[in-house]
C-alpha positions as CSV (number, residue, x, y, z in Angstrom):
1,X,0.0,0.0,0.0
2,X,2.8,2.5,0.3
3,X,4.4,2.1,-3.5
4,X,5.0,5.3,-4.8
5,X,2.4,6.2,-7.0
6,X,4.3,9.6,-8.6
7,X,7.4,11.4,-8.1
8,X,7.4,15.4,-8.8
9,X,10.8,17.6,-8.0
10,X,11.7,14.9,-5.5
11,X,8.0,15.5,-4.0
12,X,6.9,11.5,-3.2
13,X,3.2,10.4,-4.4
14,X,2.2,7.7,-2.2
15,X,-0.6,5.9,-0.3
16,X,-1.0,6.6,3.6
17,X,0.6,4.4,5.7
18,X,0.4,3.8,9.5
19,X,3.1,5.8,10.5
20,X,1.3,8.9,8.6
21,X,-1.6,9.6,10.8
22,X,0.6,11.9,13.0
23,X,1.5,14.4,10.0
24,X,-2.2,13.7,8.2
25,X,-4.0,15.2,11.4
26,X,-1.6,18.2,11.8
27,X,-2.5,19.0,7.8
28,X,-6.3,18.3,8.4
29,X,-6.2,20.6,11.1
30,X,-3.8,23.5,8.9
31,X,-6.9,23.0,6.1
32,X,-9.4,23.8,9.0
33,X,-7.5,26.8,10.9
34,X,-7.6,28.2,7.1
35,X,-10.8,27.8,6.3
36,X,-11.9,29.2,9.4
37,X,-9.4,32.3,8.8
38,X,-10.2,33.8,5.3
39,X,-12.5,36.7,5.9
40,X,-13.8,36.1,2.2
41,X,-15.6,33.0,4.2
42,X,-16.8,34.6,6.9
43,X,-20.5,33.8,5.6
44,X,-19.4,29.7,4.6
45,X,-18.0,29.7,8.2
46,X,-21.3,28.0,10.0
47,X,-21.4,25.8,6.9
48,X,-17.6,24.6,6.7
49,X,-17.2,24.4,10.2
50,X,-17.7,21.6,12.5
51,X,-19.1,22.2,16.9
52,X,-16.4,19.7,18.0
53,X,-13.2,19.6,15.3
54,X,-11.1,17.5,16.8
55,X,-14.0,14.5,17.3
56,X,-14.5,14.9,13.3
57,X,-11.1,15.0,12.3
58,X,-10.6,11.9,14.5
59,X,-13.3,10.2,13.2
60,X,-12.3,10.6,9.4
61,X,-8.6,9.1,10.2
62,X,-10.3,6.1,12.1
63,X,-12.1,5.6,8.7
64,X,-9.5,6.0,6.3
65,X,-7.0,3.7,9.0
66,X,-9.4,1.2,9.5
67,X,-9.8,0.7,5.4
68,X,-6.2,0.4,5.1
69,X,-5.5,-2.3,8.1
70,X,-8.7,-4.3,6.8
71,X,-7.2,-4.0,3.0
72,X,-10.3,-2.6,2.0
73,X,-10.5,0.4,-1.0
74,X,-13.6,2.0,1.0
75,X,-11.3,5.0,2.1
76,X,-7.8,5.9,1.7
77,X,-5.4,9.0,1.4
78,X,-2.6,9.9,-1.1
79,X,0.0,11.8,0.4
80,X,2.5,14.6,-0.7
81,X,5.8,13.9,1.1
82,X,9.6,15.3,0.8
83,X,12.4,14.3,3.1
84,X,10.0,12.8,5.6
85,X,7.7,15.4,5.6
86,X,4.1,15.6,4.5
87,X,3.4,18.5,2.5
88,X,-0.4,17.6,1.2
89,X,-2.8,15.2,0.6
90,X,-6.2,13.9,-0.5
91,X,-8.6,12.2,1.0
92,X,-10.7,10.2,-0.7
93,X,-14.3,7.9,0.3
94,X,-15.6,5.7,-2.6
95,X,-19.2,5.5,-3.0
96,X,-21.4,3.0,-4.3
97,X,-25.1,3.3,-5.7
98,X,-26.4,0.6,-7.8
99,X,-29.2,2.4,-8.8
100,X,-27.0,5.0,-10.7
101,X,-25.0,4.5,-14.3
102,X,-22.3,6.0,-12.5
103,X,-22.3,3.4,-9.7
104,X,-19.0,3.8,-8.0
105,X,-17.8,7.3,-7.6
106,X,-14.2,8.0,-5.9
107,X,-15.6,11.0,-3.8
108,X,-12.9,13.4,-2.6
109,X,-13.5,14.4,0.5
110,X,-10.2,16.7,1.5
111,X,-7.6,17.7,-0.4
112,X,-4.7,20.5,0.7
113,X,-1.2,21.6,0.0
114,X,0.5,23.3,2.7
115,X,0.7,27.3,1.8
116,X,4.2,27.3,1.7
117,X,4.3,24.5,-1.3
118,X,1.2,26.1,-3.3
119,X,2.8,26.4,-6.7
120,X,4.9,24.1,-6.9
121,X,2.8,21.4,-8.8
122,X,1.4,19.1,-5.8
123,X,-1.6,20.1,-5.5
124,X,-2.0,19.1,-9.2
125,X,0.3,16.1,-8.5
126,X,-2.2,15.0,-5.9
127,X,-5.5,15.3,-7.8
128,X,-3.9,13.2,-10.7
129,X,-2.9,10.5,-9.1
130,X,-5.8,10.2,-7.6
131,X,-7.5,10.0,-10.3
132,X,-4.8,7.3,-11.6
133,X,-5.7,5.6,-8.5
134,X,-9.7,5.5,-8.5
135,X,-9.3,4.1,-12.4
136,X,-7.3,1.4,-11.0
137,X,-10.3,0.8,-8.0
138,X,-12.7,0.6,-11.2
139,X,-14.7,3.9,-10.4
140,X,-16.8,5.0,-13.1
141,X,-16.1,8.8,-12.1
142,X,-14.4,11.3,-9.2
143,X,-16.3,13.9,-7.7
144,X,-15.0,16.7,-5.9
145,X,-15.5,19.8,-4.8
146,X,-14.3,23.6,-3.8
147,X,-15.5,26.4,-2.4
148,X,-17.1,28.7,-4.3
149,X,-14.5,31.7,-4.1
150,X,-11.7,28.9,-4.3
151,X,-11.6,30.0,-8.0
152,X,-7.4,28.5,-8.5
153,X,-9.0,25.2,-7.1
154,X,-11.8,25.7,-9.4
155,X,-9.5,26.4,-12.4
156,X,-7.2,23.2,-11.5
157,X,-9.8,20.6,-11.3
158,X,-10.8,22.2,-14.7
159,X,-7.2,22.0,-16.3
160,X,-7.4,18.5,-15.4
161,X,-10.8,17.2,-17.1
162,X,-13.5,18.1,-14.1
163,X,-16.7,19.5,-15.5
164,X,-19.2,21.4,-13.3
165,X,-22.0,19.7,-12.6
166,X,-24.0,21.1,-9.5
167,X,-24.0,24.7,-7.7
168,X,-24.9,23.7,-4.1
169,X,-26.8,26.9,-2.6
170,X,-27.1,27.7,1.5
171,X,-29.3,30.0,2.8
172,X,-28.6,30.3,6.9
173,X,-31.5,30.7,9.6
């Protein structure tokens, strides 16, 4: 489970491993303390954010570690990592519906590149090899997602064959 999956400027592409969940929590919790920061989302904030972080956070590791001990493909994470040090990664749920054409979607869940490595290619790195990855698990599609004033996301995902598909609206009470 931890072959490398892509190497860019000596940036490893690889599956999570055990020894990972250490350096995947402090980067879950860098995506959340930056979410919660940008004034831009200071309307999203009640949406995006979650009453008890830390239980969430927890909670979506367990998943993801539990898939990988029981050598299941249900969740799993791709990771960004130079000279022992995780710089990114994506997180990733697969979803089933038999009723749809599209019955098995890998549904990204997270995906982040610390700020200092933004620009550097890993974030695209990431989102390609997880695609690689989910045509190897037989998915008929990925989904993903990104804020709506995440417009560099936005134009990435485009650049590398996402098409828009749905425009989720909130309206707070």
């Amino acid at each position: 489970m931890g072959e490398c999956l892509r190497r860019e400027t000596e940036v490893e592409i690889r599956l999570l491993n055990c020894h990972d969940r250490p350096g995947l929590a402090d980067l879950q919790r860098e995506l959340f303390a930056e979410v919660d920061s940008r004034e831009a989302l200071e309307r999203l904030r009640s949406y995006v954010a979650y009453k008890d972080l830390e239980q969430e956070l927890s909670g979506q590791l367990d998943a993801v570690f539990f898939s990988l001990l029981a050598g299941s493909d249900h969740a799993w994470a791709l990771v960004a990592e130079r000279d022992g040090r995780l710089l990114g990664y994506v997180l990733t749920f697969i979803k089933t519906d038999a009723r749809r054409v599209w019955s098995r979607l890998g549904a990204v869940e997270q995906w982040y590149v610390r700020r200092e490595e933004r620009g550097n290619g890993i974030g695209r790195a990431l989102l390609q090899a997880t695609v690689e990855h989910c045509r190897h698990l037989r998915c008929d599609a990925v989904e993903s997602s990104a804020l709506s004033r995440d417009h560099r996301s936005q134009s990435l995902h485009h650049a590398l064959g996402f098409i828009d598909v749905e425009v989720r609206l909130c309206q707070p009470l």
